[in-house]
N, C-alpha and C positions, 0 to 999 in steps of 0.2 A: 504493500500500500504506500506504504512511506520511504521514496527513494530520496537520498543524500549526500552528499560531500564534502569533504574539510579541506582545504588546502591551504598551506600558511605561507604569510611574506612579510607581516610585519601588524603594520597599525590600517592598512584602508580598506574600506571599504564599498557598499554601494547603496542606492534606494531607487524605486520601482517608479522608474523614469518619468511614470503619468502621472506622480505628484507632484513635481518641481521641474514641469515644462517651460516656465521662465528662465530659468538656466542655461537652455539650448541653445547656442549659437554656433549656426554652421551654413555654409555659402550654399545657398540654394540655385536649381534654377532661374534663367533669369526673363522667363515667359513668367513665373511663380511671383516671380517681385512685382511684375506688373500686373499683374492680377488681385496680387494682395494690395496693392496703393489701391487699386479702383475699389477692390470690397470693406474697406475701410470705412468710406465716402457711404457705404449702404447697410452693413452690417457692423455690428458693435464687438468693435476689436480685430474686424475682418473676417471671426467666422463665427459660428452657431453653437460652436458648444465650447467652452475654457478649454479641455483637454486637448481641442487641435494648434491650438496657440502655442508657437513656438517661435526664439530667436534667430535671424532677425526677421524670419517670413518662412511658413509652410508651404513644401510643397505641395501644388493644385493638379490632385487626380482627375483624368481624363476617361479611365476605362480600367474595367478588372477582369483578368482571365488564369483560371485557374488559380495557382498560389504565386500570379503575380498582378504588383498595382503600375501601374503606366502612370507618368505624367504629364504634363501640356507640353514638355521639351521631349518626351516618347525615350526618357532615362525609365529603365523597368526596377521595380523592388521584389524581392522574396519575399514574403506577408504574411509575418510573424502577428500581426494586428488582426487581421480579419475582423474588421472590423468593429473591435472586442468583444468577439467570441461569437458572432451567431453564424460566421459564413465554414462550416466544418465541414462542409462537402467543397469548397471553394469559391472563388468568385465564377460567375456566370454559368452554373453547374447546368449542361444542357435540357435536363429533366424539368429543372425544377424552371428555367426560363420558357420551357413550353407550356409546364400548366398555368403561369402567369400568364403569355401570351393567348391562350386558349380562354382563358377568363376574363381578359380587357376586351375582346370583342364582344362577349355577351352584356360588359359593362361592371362599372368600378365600383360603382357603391348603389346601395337601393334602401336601405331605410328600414327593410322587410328581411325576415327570417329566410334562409336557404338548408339546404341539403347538406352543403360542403361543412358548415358547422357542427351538425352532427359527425362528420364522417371523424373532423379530426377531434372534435371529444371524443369518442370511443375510441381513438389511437392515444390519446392523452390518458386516459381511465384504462385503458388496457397494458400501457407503458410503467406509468407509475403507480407505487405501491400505495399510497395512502388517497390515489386518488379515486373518488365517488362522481365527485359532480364539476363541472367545469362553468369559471366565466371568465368569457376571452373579453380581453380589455386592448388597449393599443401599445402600451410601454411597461419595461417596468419596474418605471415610477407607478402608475396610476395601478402596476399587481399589489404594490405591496403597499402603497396609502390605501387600495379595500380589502385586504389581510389583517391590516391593523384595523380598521374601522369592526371588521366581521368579528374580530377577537376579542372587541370591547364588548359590540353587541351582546357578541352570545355570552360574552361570561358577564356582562354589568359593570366591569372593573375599568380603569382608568389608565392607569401606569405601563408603561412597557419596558422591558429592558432589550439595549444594544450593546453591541460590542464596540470597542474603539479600531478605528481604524476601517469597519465593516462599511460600506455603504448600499443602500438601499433605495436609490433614488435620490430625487432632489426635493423633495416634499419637505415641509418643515417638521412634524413629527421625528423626522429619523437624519436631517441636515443636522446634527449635533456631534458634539466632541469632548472627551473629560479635558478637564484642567489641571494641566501638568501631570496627565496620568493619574490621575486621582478618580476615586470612586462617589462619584458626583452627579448631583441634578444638571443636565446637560447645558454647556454654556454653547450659544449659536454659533456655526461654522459660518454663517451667511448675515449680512446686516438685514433687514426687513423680517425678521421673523422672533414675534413679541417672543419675550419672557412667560409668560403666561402658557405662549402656547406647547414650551417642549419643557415646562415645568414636570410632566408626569412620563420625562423619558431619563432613564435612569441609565448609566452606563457601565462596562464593566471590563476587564483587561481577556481577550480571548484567552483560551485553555488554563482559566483561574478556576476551580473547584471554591476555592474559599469567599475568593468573590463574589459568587452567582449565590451561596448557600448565605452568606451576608445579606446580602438585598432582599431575598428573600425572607429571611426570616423577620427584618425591619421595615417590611411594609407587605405584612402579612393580609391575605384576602384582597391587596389593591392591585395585587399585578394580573393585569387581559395576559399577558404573551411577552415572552422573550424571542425577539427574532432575530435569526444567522444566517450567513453566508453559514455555510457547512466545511466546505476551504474558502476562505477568504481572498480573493481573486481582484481584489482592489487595491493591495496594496502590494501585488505581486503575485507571492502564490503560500500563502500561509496555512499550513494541514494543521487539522485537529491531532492534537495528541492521542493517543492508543484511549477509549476508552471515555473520553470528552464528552461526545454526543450522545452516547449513552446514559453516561450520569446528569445530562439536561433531558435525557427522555423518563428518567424518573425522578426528577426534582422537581422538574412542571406537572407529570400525572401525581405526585402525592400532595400539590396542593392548588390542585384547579384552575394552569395555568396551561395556557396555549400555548404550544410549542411551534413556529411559523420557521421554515425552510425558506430564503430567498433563493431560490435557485436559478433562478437568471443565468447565471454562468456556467452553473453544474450539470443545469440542467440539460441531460440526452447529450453531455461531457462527456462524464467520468462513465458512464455507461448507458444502454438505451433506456434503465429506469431512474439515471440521473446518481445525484449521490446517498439519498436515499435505501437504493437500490444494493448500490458499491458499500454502504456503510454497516446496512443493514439496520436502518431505524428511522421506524416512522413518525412523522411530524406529525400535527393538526391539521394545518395550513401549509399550503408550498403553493410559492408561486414561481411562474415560467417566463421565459423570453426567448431570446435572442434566439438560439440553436431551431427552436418549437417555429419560429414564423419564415422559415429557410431563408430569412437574410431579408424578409418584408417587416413592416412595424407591428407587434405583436407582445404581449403581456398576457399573464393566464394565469387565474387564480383557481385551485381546487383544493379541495377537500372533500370529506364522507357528507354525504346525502343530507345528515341530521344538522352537519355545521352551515353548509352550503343555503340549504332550505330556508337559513335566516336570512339572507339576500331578499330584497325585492324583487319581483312583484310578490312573493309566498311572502317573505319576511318581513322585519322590521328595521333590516339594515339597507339603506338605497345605496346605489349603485346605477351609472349610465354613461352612454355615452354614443356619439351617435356615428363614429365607425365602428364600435366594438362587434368582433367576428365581420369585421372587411371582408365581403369575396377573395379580393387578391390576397390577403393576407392566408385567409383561410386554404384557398388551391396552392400556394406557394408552401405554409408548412404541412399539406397532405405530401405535397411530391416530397419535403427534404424525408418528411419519419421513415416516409416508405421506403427511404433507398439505408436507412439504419436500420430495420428490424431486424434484418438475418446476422449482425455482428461483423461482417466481412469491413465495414470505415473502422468499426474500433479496435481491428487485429493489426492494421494496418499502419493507420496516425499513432496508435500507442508505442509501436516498434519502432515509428519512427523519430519517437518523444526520444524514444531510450538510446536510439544513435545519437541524436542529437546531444542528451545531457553526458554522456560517455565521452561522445567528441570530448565536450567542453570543459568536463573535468580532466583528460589527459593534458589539453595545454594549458591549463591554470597550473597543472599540477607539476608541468613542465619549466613551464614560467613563475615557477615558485608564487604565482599570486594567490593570495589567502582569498580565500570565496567560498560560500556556501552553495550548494543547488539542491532547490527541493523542486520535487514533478511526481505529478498523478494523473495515471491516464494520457491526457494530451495536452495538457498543464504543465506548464515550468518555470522558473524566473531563475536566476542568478541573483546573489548577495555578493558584494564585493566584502568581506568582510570576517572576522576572525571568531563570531559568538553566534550561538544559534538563534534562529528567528522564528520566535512561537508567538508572536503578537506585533500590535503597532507603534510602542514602546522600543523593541527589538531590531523592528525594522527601521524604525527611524536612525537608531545609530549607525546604520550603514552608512557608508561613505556615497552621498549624491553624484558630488563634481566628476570621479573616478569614470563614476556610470557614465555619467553625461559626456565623457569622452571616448569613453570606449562607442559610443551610441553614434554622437557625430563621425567616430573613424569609420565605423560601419558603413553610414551615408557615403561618405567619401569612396569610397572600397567598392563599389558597383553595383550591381543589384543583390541588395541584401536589406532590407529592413527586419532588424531584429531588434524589436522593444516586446508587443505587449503576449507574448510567449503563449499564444496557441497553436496548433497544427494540423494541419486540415488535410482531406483524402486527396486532396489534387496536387499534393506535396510531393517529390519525389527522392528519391536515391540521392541521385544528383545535387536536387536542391540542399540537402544536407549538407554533405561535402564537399560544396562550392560555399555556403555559409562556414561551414569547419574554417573555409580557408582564413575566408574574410575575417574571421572571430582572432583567428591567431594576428595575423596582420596585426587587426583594431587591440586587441588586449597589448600589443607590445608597446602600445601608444602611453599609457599609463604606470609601462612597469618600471 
């Protein structure tokens, strides 16, 4: 389950490049500079989401095939990003581009119930283990602000607990952070979002036993749900210790608290029942994304039939929205499950998880640079760094700048984009070790 690394060189080390994208400065294309001055002028900060934001300008993707990204100067990358995490059959996978195009002629949205939503609820409910009833939302942000909403509902309770480091969308309930690692009423990651409102989100250090059974027992009866990332996939690639998830699947059943999976990341990841599946323990709640909507905009909230049933229109918890179960979305993750049922993507990308982290510990190990690597499934990050990394605390001490250099050498080195460490079936042999190569190159840049 839990694969690892140590190699030593001293004092540096790394952090998980999509926190401290300000840091990045590296000579881009120069079709990209003039693209980003005009999107400036129209979008706030030149693009749509913080995360693309890089120094002194992103490059501007034109097109994606397979496991690589093109850009407006037709420089190719190997695509370690995939878009964070949903595209795991590839960019432009030809299946899953037909049943979209086979869908947009019949028409893109209608208002009214279809076929296609059943079809892939019953892949979703036949996929995962705790799942009953399904509701398809658009992102997910909007799975897990109605996870939390369904978990207050049914249990009447208020409070939630997070973990630090974990993210869950950008909703105010779960946008929060401890202070100074401390086990605290959440102070806001974000300015506009009251005091009041994420007063009843309480936080906690991942794989802490003593911290979860704390909060617990000091505000007893007030906790709805404690919810997880199951590996924590936001700040890199942070696995539950032996035994973790477990002891939250009966800490929350012995006192009437909802136990909610974000699985966004995990999910139809680490295997086609998600982590769930791979962990062996079932949540309350778990909600979906990325992988679930083959690469279209998609969020899915399930649970057993008794929890789900609180939802409206039966319930007394609302919930809406007026693409939710999109056609396209909907024929787009029917074609991705379909081509994961039989296991044949996850024999595959997983072996090729394991060249890849092999590669990358021989020349760390070579180049005497101290780093950690942890990977599950088709999950991996690199720690630049000499202490293990079991939370966001841990993570932080790694050395950023280190990364950010070996990141920019990468760029440089040719088609290689290796940041947000997924690996998809349209990856190949080759692509491996042609990144092997470029990873040596780029790590000698920092040693």
């Amino acid at each position: 389950m839990r694969k690892e690394h140590n190699f030593k060189r001293g004092e540096k080390g790394q952090f998980p490049p999509s926190i401290k994208r300000e840091g990045f400065n590296v000579k881009m294309p120069v079709k990209s500079e003039g693209l980003f001055n005009e999107a400036r002028n129209y979008l706030v900060g030149g693009v749509n989401s913080p995360v693309r934001a890089m120094k002194p300008y992103p490059f501007f993707t034109v097109r994606g095939e397979g496991s690589r990204l093109y850009d407006v100067d037709n420089k190719s990358y190997i695509d370690y990003c995939l878009a964070y995490g949903p595209l795991i059959l590839g960019h432009a996978y030809p299946k899953v581009v037909e049943a979209v195009r086979e869908q947009m002629k019949k028409g893109s949205a209608y208002g009214t119930p279809t076929e296609l939503e059943i079809k892939l609820a019953m892949k979703i409910v036949k996929a995962v283990p705790s799942a009953e009833m399904v509701r398809f939302v658009n992102t997910g942000t909007e799975a897990t602000m109605g996870a939390i909403r369904l978990a207050r509902g049914y249990t009447g309770r208020k409070k939630i607990i997070k973990f630090e480091g974990a993210f869950h969308g950008a909703h105010d309930y779960v946008l929060v952070k401890a202070g100074s690692g401390a086990i605290i009423h959440g102070v806001a990651t974000s300015a506009g979002i009251p005091e009041e409102t994420i007063k009843n989100t309480l936080l906690a250090p991942f794989n802490s036993r003593d911290a979860i059974e704390r909060l617990v027992s000091e505000n007893k009866d007030e906790i709805a749900a404690i919810i997880l990332e199951p590996v924590i996939g936001n700040a890199g690639c942070i696995l539950p210790e032996d035994g973790y998830l477990k002891f939250l699947r009966e800490i929350t059943s012995e006192n009437g608290i909802m136990l909610i999976f974000d699985e966004v990341i995990t999910g139809f990841r680490l295997s086609y029942g998600g982590a769930q599946e791979y962990f062996g323990v079932k949540p309350d709640i778990t909600t979906l994304g990325k992988i679930a909507g083959g690469g279209l905009p998609l969020g899915i909230i399930t649970a057993s039939k008794e929890i789900m049933e609180d939802f409206s229109p039966i319930g007394r918890v609302y919930q809406a929205g007026t693409f939710n179960g999109n056609p396209l979305s909907m024929a787009s993750g029917i074609a991705a499950l379909s081509e994961l049922e039989d296991g044949r993507v996850y024999e595959k990308i997983n072996s090729l998880t394991d060249k890849l982290t092999s590669g990358l510990k021989d020349i760390t190990s070579d180049l005497r640079i101290n780093t950690k690597i942890y990977s599950i499934a088709s999950m991996y990050q690199m720690y630049i760094t000499d202490e293990e990394v079991y939370d966001y605390t841990t993570a932080l001490k790694a050395e950023a700048e280190d990364f950010l250099e070996y990141e920019k050498a990468m760029l440089k080195r040719g088609p290689s984009q290796f940041e947000c460490n997924f690996i998809s079936y349209a990856h190949s042999q080759r692509d491996i070790e042609e990144t092997l190569e470029k990873a040596e190159e780029a790590l000698k840049v920092i040693k």
